[in-house]
C-alpha positions in Angstrom: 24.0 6.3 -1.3 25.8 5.3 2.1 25.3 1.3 1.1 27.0 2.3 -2.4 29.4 4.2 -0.7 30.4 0.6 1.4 30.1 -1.2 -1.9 32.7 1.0 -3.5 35.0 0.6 -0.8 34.6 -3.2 -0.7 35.0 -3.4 -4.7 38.4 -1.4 -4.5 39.7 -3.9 -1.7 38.6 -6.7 -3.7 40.6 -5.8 -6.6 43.5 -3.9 -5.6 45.4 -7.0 -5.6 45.6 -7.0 -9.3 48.0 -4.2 -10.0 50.3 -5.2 -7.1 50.6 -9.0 -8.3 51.2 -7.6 -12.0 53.4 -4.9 -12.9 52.7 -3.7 -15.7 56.2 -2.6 -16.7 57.0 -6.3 -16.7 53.8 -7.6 -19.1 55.1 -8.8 -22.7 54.2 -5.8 -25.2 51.0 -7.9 -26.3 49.4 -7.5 -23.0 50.6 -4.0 -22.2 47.4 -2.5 -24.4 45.1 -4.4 -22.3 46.8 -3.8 -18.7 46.5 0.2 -20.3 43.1 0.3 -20.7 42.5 -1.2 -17.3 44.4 1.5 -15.5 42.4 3.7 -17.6 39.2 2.1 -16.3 40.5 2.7 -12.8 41.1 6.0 -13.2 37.9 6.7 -14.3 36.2 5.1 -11.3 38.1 6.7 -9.0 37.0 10.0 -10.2 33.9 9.0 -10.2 32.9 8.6 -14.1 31.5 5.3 -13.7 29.6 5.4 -16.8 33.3 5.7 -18.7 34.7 3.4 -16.6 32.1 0.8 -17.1 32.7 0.5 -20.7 36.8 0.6 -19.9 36.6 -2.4 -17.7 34.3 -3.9 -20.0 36.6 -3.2 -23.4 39.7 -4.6 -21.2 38.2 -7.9 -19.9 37.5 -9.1 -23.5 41.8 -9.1 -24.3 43.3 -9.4 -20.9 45.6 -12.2 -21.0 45.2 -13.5 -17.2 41.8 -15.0 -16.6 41.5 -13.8 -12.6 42.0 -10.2 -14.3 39.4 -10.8 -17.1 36.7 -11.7 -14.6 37.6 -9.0 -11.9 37.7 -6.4 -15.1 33.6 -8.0 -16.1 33.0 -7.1 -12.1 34.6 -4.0 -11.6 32.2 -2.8 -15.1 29.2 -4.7 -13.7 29.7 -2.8 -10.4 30.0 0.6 -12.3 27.0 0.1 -14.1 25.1 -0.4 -10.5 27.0 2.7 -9.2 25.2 5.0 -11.5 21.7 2.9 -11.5 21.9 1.1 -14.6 20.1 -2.0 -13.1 19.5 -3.6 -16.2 23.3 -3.3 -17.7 24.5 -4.3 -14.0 22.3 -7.6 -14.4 23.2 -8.3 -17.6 27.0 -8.0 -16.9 26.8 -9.9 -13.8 25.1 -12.9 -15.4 27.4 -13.1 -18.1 30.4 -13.1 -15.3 28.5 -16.0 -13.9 28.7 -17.7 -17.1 32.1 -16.9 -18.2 33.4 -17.4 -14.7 31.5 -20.0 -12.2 34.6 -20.4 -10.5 35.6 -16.9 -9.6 36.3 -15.9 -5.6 34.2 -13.1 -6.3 30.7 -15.0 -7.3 29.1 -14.2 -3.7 29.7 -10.7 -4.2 28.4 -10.8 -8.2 25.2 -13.0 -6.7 24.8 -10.3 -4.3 24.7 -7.4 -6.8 22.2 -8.9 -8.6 20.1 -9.2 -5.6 20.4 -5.6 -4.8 19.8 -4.5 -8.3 16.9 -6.4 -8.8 15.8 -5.1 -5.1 16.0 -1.3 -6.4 13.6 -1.6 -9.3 10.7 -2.7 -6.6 8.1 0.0 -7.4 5.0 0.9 -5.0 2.7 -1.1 -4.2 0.1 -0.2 -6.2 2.0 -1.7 -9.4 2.2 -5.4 -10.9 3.3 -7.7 -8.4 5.9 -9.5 -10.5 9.2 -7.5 -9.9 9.1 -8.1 -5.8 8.1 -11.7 -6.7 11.1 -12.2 -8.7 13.5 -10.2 -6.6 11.9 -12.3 -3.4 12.7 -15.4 -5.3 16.2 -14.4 -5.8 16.7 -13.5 -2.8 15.7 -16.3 -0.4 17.9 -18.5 -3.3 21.0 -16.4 -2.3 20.4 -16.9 1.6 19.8 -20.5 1.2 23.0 -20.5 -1.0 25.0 -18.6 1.2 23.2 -18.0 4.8 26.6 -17.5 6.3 27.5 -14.7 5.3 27.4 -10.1 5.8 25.6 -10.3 2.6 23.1 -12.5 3.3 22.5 -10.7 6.6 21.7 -7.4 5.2 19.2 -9.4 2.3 17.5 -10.7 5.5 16.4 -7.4 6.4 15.7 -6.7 2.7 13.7 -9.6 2.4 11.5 -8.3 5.4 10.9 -5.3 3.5 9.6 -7.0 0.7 7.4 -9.4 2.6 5.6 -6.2 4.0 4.9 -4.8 0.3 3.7 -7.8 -1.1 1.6 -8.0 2.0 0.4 -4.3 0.9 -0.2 -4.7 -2.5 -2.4 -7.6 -1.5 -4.3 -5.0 1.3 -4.7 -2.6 -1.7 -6.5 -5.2 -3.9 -8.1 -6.3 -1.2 -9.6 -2.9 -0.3 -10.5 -2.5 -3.9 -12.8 -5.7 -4.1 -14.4 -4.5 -1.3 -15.2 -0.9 -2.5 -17.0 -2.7 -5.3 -18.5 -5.3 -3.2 -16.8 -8.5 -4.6 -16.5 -10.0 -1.5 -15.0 -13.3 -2.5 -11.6 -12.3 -4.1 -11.3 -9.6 -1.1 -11.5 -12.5 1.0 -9.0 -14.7 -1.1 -6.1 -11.6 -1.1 -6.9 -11.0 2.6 -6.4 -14.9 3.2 -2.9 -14.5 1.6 -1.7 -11.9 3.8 -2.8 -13.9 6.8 -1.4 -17.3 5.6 2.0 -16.2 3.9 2.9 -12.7 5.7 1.1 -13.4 9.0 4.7 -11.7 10.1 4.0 -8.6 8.4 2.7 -5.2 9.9 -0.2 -6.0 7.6 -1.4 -8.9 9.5 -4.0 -7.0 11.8 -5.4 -4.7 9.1 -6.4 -7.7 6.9 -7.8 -10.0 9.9 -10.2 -7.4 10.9 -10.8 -6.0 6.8 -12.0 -10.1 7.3 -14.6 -9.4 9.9 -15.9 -6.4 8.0 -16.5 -8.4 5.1 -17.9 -11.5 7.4 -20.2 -9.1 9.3 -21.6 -7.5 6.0 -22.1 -10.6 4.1 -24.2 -12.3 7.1 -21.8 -14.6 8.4 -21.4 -13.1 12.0 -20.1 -16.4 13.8 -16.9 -16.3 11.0 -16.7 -12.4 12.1 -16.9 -13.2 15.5 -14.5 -16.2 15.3 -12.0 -13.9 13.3 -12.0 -10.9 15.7 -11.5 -13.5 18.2 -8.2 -14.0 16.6 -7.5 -10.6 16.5 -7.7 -9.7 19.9 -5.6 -12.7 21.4 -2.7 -11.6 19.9 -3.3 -7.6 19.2 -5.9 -7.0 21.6 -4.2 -3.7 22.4 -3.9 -2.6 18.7 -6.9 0.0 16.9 -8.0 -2.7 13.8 -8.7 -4.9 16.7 -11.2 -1.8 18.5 -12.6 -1.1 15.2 -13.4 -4.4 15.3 -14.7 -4.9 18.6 -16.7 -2.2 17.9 -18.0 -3.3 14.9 -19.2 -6.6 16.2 -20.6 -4.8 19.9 -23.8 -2.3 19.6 -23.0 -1.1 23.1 -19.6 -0.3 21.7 -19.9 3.6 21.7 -22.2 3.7 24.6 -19.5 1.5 26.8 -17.5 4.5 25.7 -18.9 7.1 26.4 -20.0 5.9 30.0 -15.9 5.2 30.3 -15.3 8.9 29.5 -17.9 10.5 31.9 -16.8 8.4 34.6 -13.1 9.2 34.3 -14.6 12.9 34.2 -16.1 12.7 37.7 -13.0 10.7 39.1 -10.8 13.3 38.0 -12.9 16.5 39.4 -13.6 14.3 42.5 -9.7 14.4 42.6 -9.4 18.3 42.4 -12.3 18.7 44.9 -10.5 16.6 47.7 -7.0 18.3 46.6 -9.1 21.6 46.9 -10.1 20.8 50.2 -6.5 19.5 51.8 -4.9 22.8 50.5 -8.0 25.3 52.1 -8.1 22.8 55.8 -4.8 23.5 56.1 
């Protein structure tokens, strides 16, 4: 709400420019129907019926005369639609912009918009993958477009995001394959995570869901080689213990030992502390 809260701000300093460069008492009487409805639209937004104003905007961009106005009119409904969560209507309207008007000021801001409105319909990661493909793929094209700028900044961080639910959804299916025992498409979604979102929080989960499977299936050296991994870079994290303990027998013995010795350090500590506060 706060981001669409910035985004209406930005949308009315975009376009304010239009009724101060056209006064509308000066517009032939063709064009005063069209500059009417506009107002109207504006209005509207400003009180917060974005659903009415959408279809305003919309209404006035088809007859007004200047073409700057016609394509910030298509915008200003496009942005409306995405006010009120009306992804679909809000990409539709800012592709046709994009058609009408490829050489609009505003198309960075219109690209963007579709970005953020394909980036709201991600759903969780147990759904089909293809919506945070698609909205990843259109995202990385804006940023390589335009990697100079606030927009493409805060779709950086987006982008992130999505890396680390593809990189779940892949986990999940991964997890399922190995409920049922089909060890080699666990291994293939688990190989994904570690070759294409090795930058994920996912990362250690599937490199040591990879030893579980290596150590079940027999191949211990391809477990041991795999924890290896895991513990140079997280050696402090708990996938790479459960996997240290997997692979040692001694594991839990090691321990336990650890804990019993800390025991007697720590009432070898109160005996001596004991025996400073009676000697003196």
């Amino acid at each position: 709400m706060f981001q669409k809260l910035i985004l209406f701000v930005l949308i009315i300093f975009i376009f304010s420019g239009c009724a101060k460069k056209e006064d509308l008492s000066v517009k032939p009487p063709d064009a005063k129907e069209s500059y009417k409805i506009y107002d109207e639209a504006m209005k509207a937004m400003n009180e917060g019926d974005f659903f009415f104003a959408a279809k305003k905007f919309s209404e006035a961009e088809k007859i007004l005369p200047v073409v700057e106005h016609s394509a910030k009119a298509l915008l200003m409904s496009s942005y409306c639609f995405y006010s009120i969560n009306f992804h679909d209507e809000t990409i539709s309207s800012l592709e046709n912009f994009l058609r009408k008007y490829p050489a609009d000021k505003n198309i960075q801001y219109a690209s963007y918009l579709i970005a953020l409105s394909n980036y709201e319909q991600i759903l969780d990661e147990k759904k089909d993958l293809k919506p945070l493909l698609k909205t990843k793929k259109i995202i990385e094209d804006y940023i390589k477009k335009y990697p100079d700028t606030d927009y493409s900044l805060d779709l950086k961080f987006k982008l992130g995001l999505i890396q680390n639910q593809l990189a779940a959804k892949e986990i999940y299916i991964a997890k399922y394959y190995i409920k049922i025992q089909k060890w080699i498409p666990a291994i293939n979604r688990l190989k994904i995570v570690i070759n294409e979102y090795d930058e994920t929080i996912f990362i250690e989960e599937a490199l040591h869901r990879l030893v579980e499977i290596y150590y079940n299936i027999g191949l211990i050296s391809e477990a041991e080689k795999t924890a290896k991994i895991l513990g140079y870079n997280y050696n402090s994290s708990k996938w790479y213990e459960n996997s240290y303990a997997l692979l040692n027998k001694d594991y839990k013995k090691e321990q336990l030992q650890m804990k019993k010795n800390l025991k007697k350090e720590e009432r070898g500590l109160v005996g001596k502390t004991i025996d400073k506060i009676l000697n003196k």
